[in-house]
N, C-alpha and C positions, 0 to 999 in steps of 0.2 A: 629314219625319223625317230626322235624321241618321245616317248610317252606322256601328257603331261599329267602324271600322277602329283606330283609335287607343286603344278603351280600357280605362282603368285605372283604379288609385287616383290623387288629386291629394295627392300628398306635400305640397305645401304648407298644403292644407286639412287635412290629417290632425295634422295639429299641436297646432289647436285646435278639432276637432271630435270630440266624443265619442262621436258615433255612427259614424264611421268607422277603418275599420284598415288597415294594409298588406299588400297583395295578395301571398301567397308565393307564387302559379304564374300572374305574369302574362299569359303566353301562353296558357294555359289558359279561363282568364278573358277575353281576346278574341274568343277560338273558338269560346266559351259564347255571348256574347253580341252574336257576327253572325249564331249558327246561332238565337238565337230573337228577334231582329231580322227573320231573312229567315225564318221561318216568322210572325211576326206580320203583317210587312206581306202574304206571301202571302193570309194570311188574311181582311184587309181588304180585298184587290184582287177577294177570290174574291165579296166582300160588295157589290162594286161603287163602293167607294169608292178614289178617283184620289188618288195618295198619289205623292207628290214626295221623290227621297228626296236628300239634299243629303250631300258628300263632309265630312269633318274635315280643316281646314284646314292643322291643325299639328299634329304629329305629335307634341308637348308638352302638348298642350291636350284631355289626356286625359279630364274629362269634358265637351267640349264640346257631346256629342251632346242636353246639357241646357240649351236655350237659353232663357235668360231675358228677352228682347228679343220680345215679340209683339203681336199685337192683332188683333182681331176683329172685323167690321164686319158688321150687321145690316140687311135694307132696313125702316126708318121705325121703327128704334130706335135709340137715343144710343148713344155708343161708352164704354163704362163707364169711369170716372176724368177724360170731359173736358169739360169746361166747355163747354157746348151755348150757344151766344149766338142 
């Protein structure tokens, strides 16, 4: 999971995305959401599950904590989307 040290709205995405708006108390909004980051992963750990939780890189890259870059590996099942030869 990533940390959300860094975030915010992405002003650039807010441009042409309709479902988002500009954050009037960003600091606010940071605070909000390292305090139910750090009560959620609390939560996970208390469940037993081992949760890695990775820093934001750039301090611009406000929602980075939404990483779209993943994948999942299953034992003796295909990895979805890859052409199994």
């Amino acid at each position: 999971m990533v940390q959300p040290t860094n975030f915010g709205s992405n002003l650039d995405a807010i441009k042409d995305n309709f479902f988002m708006e500009k954050d009037d108390n960003p600091e606010q909004t940071k605070k909000d959401a390292l305090v139910e980051f750090n009560n959620f992963t609390d939560k996970l750990k208390q469940k037993g599950v081992d949760v890695t939780i990775y820093q934001q890189c750039h301090e611009k890259a406000t929602d980075s904590i939404f990483p779209n870059n993943w994948f999942s590996t299953h034992k003796n099942i295909n990895i979805p989307g890859k052409n199994n030869v």
